[in-house]
C-alpha positions as CSV (number, residue, x, y, z in Angstrom):
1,X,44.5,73.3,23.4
2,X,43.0,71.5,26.2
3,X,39.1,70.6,26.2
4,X,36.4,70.6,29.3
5,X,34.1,67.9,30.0
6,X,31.0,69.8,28.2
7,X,33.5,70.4,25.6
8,X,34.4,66.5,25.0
9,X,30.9,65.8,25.2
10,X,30.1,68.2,22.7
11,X,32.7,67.0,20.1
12,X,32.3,63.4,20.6
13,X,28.6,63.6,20.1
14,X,27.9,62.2,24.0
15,X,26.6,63.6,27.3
16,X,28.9,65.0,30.1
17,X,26.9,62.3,32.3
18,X,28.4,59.5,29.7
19,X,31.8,60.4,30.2
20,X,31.4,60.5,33.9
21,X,29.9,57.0,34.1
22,X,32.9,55.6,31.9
23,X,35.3,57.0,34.0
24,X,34.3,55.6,37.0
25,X,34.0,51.9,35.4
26,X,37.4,52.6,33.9
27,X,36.7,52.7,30.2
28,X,38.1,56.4,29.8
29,X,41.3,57.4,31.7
30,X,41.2,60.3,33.7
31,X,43.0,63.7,32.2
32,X,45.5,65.7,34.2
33,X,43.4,68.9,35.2
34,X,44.7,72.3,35.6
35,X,45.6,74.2,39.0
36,X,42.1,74.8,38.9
37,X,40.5,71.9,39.2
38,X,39.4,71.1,35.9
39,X,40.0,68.4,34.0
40,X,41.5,69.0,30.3
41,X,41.1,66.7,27.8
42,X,43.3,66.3,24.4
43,X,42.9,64.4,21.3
44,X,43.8,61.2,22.5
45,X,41.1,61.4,24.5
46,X,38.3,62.6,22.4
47,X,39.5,59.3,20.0
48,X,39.4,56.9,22.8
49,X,35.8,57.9,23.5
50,X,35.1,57.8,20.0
51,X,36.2,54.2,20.0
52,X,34.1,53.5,23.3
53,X,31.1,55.2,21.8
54,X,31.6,52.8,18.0
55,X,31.7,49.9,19.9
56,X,28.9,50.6,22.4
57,X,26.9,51.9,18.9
58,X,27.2,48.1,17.8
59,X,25.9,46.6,20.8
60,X,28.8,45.9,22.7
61,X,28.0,45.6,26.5
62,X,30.2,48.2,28.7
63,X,31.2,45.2,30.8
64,X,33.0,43.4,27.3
65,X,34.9,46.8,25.6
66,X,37.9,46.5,27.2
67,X,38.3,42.7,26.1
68,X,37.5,43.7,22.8
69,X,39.9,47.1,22.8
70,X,42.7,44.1,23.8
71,X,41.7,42.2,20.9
72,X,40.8,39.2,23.1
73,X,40.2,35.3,21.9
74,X,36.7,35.6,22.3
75,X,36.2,38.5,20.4
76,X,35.1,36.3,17.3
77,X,32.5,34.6,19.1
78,X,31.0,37.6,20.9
79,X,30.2,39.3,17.7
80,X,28.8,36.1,16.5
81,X,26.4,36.2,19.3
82,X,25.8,39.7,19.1
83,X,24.5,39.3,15.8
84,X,22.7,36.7,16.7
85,X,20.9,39.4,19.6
86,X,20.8,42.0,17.1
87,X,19.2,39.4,14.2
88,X,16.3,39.2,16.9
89,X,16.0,42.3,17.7
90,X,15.1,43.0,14.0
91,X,12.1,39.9,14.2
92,X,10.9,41.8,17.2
93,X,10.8,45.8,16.1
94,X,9.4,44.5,12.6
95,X,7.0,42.1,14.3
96,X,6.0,45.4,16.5
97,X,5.8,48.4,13.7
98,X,3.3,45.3,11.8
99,X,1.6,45.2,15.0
100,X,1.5,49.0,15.5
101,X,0.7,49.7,11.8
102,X,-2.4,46.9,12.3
103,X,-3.7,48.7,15.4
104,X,-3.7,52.1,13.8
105,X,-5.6,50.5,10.7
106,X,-8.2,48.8,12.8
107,X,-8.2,51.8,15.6
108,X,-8.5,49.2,18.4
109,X,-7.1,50.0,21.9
110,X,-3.1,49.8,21.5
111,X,-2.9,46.5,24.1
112,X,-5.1,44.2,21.8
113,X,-3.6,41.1,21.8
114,X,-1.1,40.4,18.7
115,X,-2.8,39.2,15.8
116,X,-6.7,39.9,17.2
117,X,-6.4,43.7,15.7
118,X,-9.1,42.9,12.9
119,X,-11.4,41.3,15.1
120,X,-10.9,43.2,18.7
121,X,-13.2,46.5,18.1
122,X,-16.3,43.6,18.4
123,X,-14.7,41.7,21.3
124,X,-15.7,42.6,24.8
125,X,-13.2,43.2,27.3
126,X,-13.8,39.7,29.1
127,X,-13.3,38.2,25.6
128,X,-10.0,40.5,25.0
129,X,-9.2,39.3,28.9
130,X,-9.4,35.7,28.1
131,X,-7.5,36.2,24.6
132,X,-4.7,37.9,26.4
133,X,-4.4,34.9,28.7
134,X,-4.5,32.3,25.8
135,X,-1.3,34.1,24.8
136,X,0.7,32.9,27.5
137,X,-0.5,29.0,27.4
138,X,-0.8,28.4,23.3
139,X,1.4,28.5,21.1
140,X,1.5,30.4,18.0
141,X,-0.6,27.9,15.6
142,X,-3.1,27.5,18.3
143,X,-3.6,31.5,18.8
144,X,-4.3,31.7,14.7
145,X,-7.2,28.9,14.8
146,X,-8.2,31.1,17.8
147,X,-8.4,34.1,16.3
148,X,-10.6,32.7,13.3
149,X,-13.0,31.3,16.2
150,X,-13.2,34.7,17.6
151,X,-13.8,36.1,14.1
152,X,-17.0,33.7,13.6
153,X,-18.4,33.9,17.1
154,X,-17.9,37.5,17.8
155,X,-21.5,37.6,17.6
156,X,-22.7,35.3,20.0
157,X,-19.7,36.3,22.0
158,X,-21.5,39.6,22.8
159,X,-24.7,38.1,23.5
160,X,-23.4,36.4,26.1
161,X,-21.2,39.1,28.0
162,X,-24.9,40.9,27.9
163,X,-26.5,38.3,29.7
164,X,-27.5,39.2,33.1
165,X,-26.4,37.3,36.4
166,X,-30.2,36.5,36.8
167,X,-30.8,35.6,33.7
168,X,-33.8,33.1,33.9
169,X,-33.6,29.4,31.6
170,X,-36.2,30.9,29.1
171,X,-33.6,33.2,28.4
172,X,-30.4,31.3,28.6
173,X,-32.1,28.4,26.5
174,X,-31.9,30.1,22.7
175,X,-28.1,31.3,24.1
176,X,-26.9,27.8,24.6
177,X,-28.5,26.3,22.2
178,X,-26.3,28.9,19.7
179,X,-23.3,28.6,21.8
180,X,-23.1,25.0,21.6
181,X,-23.4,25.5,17.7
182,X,-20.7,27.1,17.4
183,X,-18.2,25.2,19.5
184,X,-20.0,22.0,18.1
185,X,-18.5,23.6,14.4
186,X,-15.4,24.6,16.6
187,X,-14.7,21.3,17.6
188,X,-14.9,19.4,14.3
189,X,-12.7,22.3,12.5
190,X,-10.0,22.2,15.4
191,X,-9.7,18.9,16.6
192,X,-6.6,20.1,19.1
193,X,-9.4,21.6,21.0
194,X,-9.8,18.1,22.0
195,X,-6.4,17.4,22.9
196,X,-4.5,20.9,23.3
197,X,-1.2,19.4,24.7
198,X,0.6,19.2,21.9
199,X,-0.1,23.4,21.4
200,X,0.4,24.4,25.2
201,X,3.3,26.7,26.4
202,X,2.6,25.8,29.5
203,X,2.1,22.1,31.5
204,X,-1.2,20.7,31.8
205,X,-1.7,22.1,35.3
206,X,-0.7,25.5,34.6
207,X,-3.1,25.9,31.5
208,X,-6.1,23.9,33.1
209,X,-5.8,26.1,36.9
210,X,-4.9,29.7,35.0
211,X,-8.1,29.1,32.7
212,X,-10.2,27.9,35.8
213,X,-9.1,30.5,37.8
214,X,-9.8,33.4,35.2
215,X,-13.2,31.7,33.7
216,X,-14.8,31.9,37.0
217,X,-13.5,35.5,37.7
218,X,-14.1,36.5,34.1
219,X,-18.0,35.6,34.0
220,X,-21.3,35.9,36.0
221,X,-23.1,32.8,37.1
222,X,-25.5,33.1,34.5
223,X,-22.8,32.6,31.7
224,X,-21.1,30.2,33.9
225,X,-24.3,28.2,33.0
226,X,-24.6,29.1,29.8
227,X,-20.9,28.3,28.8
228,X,-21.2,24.8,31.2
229,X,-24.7,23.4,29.4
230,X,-23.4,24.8,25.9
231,X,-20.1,23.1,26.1
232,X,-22.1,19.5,26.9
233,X,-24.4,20.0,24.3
234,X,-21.4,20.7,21.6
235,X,-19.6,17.6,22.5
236,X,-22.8,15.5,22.4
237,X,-23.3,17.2,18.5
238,X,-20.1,16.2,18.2
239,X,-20.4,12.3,18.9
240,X,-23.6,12.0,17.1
241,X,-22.2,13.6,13.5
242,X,-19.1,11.7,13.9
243,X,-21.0,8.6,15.0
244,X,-23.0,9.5,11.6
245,X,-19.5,10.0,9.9
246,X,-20.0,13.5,9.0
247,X,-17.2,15.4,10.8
248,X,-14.6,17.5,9.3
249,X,-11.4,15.9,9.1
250,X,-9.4,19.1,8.3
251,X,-6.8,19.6,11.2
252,X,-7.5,23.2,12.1
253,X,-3.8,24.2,11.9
């Protein structure tokens, strides 16, 4: 007894569309079809698509099953490296369900960048913007000291997205003065803030023009200030304790 296309599909566990497409990039030969028109498949059929559909279950590409069918040379190796995808594969989907299960458990917006979950429902979405740029230029060891910075200065973090354009010096004063603080503290417990090079994904140029770029798109002229001034006065905290030899000398990694 002879089978239809919908027939094949249905005992082979495929789509009629499947067997379609491997026909036309010769994987499956064509049956002889009645006076009729239609095609009508056998057994040896329905087991040749059953090998097709084994090997393309592994990974296989299309493009390499005949080879491997033939029992080709570089079978061996192919599987090797096939493995090798599917090994990474594994790092990446349990590396995503952690992520997924982390955003649920926080309830932060599903794009929070990986690894910020605990701390992203305080950030504001310029802080979130900058974070998700810092994942393209550091590398993984910098982006965990960064998320501990974010986690201490979450706080004055929102006080200054809420400064206003116009914001006058009486009011930027107290802002920079606890800015600076808290990069001063930044500073000593990460000294690669220093000297990022050795933690950049990215050259030199790349990192320095991206963060340009997005730092004066990012914030209001106001903060520009404020992060400009507060920046000088951290590094100049930072000379004098050192000069007093009372910086930390952890690494921050």
């Amino acid at each position: 007894m002879a089978w239809s296309t919908r027939e094949l599909a249905e005992r082979a566990g495929t789509t009629v569309n499947t067997i379609r497409h491997y026909h036309r990039i010769g994987l499956l030969e064509e049956p002889e079809r009645e006076d009729n028109g239609y095609k009508q498949y056998e057994v040896h059929h329905l087991v040749s698509l059953l090998r097709i559909r084994r090997l393309a279950d592994l990974g296989v590409p299309l493009s390499q099953i005949r080879d491997v069918q033939a029992g080709s040379d570089d079978t061996p190796q192919m599987l090797r490296e096939l493995d090798a995808e599917l090994q990474e594969s594994i790092r990446r989907l349990t590396k995503a369900r952690a992520d997924v299960a982390a955003i649920l458990h926080e309830e932060v917006p599903p794009d929070t960048p990986a690894g910020f979950e605990s701390v992203a429902g305080r950030m504001s979405a310029t802080d979130t913007s900058v974070v998700h740029i810092y994942t393209q230029l550091y590398d993984e060891a910098a982006l965990a000291d960064i998320q501990k910075i974010a986690e201490d200065t979450v706080d004055v973090a929102a006080d200054l997205d809420r400064l206003p354009p116009d914001a006058d010096e009486e009011t930027q004063r107290p802002l920079v003065a606890r800015l600076a603080k808290s990069l001063a503290r930044n500073l000593l417990d990460y000294p690669w803030l220093n000297d990022p090079a050795a933690h950049l994904s990215k050259s030199r140029y790349v990192t320095s023009e991206t963060m340009l770029e997005a730092i004066h798109e990012l914030y209001n002229p106001a903060q520009l200030d404020v992060l400009g001034r507060a920046v000088q006065v951290a590094r100049e905290q930072v000379e004098e304790l050192q000069e007093r030899g009372e910086g930390s000398q952890g690494d921050g990694t």
